[in-house]
TORVEXKE-216363 format. One line per 2 residues: their letters; for each residue x, z, y of C-alpha. Coordinates in steps of 0.02 Angstrom, whole numbers. Layout:
residues N
a) X:Z:Y; ...
end
This chain:
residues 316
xx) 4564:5003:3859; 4378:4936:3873
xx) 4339:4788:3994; 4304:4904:4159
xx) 4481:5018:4170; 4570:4842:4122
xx) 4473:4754:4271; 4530:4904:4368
xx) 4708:4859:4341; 4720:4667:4417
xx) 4724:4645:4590; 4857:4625:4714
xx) 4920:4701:4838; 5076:4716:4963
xx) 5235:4832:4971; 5367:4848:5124
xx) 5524:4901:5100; 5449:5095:5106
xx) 5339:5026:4956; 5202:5085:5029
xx) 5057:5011:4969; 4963:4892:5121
xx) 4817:4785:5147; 4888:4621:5193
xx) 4784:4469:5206; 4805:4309:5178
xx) 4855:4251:5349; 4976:4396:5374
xx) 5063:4344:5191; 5077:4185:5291
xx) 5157:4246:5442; 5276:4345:5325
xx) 5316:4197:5214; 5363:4103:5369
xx) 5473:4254:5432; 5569:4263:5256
xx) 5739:4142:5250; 5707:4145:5033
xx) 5571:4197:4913; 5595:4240:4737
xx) 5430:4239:4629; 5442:4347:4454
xx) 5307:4303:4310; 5356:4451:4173
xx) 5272:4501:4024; 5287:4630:3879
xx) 5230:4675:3702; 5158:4508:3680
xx) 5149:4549:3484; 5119:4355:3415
xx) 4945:4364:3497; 4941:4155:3504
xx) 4780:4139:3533; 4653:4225:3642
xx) 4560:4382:3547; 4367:4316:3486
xx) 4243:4320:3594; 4163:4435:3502
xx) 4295:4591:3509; 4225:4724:3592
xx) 4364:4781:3696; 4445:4608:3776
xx) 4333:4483:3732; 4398:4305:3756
xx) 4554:4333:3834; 4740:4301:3826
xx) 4819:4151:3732; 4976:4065:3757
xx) 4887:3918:3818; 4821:3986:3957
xx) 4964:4085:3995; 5076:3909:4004
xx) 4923:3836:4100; 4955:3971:4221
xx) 5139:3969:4247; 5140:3779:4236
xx) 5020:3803:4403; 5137:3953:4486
xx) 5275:3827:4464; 5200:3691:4589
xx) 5164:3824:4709; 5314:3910:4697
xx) 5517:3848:4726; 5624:3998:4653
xx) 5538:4076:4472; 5607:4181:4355
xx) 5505:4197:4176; 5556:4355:4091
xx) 5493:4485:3931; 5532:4639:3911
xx) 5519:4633:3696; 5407:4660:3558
xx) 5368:4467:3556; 5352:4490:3353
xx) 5197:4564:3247; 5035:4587:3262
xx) 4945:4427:3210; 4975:4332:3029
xx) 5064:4185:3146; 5223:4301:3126
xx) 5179:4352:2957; 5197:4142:2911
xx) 5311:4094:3026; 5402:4253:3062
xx) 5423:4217:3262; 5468:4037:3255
xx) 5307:3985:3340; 5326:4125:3485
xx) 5485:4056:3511; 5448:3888:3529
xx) 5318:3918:3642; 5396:4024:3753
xx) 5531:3884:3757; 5388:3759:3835
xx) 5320:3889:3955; 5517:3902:4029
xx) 5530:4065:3973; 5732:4110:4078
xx) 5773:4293:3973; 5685:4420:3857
xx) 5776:4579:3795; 5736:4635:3638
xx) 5606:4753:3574; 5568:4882:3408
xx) 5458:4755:3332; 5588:4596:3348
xx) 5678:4660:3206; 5519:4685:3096
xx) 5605:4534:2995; 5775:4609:2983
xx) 5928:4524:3086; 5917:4403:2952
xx) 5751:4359:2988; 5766:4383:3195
xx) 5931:4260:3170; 5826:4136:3070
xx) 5719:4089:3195; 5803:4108:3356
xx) 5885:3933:3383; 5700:3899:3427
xx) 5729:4009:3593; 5766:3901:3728
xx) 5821:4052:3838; 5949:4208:3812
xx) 5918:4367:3743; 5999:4504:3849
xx) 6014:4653:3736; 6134:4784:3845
xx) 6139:4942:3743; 6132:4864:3567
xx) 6302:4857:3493; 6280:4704:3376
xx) 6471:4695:3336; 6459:4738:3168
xx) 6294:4623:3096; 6246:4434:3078
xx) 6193:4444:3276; 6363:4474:3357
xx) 6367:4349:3477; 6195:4267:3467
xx) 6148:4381:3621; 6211:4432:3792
xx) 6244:4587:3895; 6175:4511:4038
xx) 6153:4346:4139; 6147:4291:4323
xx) 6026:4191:4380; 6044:4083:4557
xx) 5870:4056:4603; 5872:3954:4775
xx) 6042:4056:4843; 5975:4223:4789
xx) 6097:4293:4637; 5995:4402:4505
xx) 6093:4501:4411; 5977:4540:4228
xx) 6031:4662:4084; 5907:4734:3965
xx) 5894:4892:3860; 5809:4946:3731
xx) 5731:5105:3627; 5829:5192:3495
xx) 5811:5140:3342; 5821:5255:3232
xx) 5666:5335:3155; 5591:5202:3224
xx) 5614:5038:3114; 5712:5058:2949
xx) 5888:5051:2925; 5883:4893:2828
xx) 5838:4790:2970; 5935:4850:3086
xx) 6096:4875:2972; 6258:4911:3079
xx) 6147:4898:3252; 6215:5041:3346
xx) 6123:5097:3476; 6203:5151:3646
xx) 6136:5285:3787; 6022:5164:3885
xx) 6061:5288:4065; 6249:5256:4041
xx) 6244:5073:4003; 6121:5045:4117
xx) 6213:5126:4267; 6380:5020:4200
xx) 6289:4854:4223; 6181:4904:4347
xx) 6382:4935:4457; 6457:4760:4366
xx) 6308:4665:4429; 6286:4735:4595
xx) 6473:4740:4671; 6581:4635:4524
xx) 6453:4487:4531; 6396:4509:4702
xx) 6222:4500:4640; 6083:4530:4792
xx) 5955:4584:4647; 5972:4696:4511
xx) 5829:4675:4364; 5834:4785:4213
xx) 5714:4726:4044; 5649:4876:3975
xx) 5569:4912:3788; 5618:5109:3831
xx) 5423:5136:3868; 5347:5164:4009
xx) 5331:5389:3994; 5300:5492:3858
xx) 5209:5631:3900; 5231:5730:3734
xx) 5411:5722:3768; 5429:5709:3924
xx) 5631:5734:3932; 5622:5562:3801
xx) 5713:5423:3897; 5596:5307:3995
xx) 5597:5193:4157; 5533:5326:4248
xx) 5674:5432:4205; 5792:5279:4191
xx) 5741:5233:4388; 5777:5417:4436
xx) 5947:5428:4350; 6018:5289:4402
xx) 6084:5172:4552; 6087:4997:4587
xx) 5940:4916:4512; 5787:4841:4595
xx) 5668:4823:4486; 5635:4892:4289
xx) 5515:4767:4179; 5439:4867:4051
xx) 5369:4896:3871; 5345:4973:3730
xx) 5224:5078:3781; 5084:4959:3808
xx) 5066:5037:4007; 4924:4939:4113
xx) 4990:5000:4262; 4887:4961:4417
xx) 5013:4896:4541; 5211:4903:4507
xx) 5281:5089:4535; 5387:5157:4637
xx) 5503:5301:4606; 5689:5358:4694
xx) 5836:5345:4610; 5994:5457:4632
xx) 6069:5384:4768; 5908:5386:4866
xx) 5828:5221:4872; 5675:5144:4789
xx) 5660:5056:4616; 5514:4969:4553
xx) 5421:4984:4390; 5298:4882:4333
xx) 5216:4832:4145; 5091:4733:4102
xx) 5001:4800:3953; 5009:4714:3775
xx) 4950:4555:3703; 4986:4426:3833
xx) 4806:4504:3934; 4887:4493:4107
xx) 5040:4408:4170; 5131:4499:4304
xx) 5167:4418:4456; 5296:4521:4602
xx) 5361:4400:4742; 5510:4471:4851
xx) 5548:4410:5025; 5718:4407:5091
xx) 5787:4404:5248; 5941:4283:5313
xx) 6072:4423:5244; 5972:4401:5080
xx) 5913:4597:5104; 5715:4631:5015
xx) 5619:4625:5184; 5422:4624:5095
xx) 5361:4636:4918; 5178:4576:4864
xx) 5114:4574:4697; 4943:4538:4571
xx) 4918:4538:4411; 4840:4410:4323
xx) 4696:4396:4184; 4740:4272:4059
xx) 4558:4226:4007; 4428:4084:3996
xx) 4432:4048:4195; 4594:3988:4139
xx) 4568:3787:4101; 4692:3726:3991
end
């Protein structure tokens, strides 16, 4: 992507609850803040592939941007604004730069830790150093991983993650499970060993049902390394088909696929109603940013949304 389609990707904009996109300005974001009993702010990003530091000035397609640093200087910012956050990746946090290659994630890890990171689900490229290697370093991770549809029960990493978590972000229950792309043909068998790899639709639709009426959760989010589409294969499980063939879930966070979608999709799913889908690239470029608005019975009245550019405007 050179530096015009990616500027063509940030923005922001405003959904109601027919998600159809609207101009609304400042002071009406006002009047609708003041109309909303809770808000719930979501900072999500994907396929951040060890990219530490911001790419050289000199690189010809995203010169001088990204960086950890100015990510945390960013969220550090969100959070004085902001009451209820939720910090979440959607996998691939390994490979890419030679900080994984020395420390083999153990830097990623602590510095999501600092920036608050709450959840990340796991991607391909997280087992690049083998369960061994993923296991290593992950006391460093200050925050769960929710892995969903990979049976760990058989390898070193039964019971380091979880199926999914609730979060209780100012009286608003989130319900969070994550899922993941198979496997198989896909990273060698040595480093994912006994990993066994469950249909994402059918796990998916399972939590999506425990979250929503067991926990009593008033949002359903789903962290996604399936990929955004694949239009080679089109029939290939991805969140647009994952939104379409299931019920229950609000909003899909993607990866895999390295998508700089332009605002956060919106597609039906089987029952009727409207999921989200949004992804923010690769390499820590843009942080996404979605802020719901609920109502006194904690029902999604408004939805805005922008996406961010993490580069030198940034100060850290």
């Amino acid at each position: 992507m050179n530096r015009k389609q990616f500027l063509k990707t940030i923005g922001g904009g405003t959904l109601a609850m027919t998600l159809v996109p609207n101009l609304l300005l400042a002071e009406n974001l006002k009047i609708v803040e003041k109309n909303s009993a809770k808000k719930l702010t979501i900072l999500h990003t994907n396929d951040q592939h060890s990219r530490i530091e911001p790419f050289d000035s000199s690189y010809s397609r995203n010169p001088n941007q990204g960086g950890f640093a100015r990510r945390a200087a960013l969220i550090q910012k969100f959070r004085k604004e902001e009451n209820n956050i939720l910090l979440l990746d959607s996998g691939d946090i390994f490979q890419g730069t030679p900080y994984f290659n020395f420390f083999g994630g153990e830097l990623e890890f602590k510095l999501m830790s600092m920036m608050g990171y709450d959840a990340a689900t796991m991607g391909n490229h997280d087992f690049d150093n083998g369960l061994e290697g993923f296991k290593k370093v992950l006391p460093n991770a200050k925050f769960p991983f929710i892995c969903s549809n990979y049976d760990f029960k058989n390898t070193i990493l039964d019971g380091q993650t979880v199926p999914y978590k609730v979060f209780d972000k100012g009286g608003i229950k989130v319900g969070i499970f994550g899922v993941g792309i198979e496997l198989a043909g896909l990273v060698g068998k040595k480093s994912y060993g006994e990993t066994v790899y469950q249909d994402p639709i059918e796990i998916a639709q399972h939590y999506a049902d425990l979250l929503r009426n067991e926990k009593k959760c008033d949002m359903v989010i789903c962290l996604s390394h399936l990929g955004y589409e694949f239009k080679d294969v089109p029939t290939k499980v991805s969140d647009k088909i994952l939104a379409a063939k299931t019920s229950g879930i609000d909003l899909i966070l993607g990866g895999h696929t390295h998508t700089f979608l332009p605002e956060p999709q919106s597609f039906t799913n089987k029952n009727g109603a409207n999921v989200l889908v949004n992804q923010v690239g690769w390499a820590g470029l843009l942080l996404g940013k979605i802020d719901f608005y609920f109502d006194k019975n904690k029902n999604v009245k408004n939805i805005s949304w922008s996406n961010h550019v993490i580069d030198d405007r940034i100060i850290v």
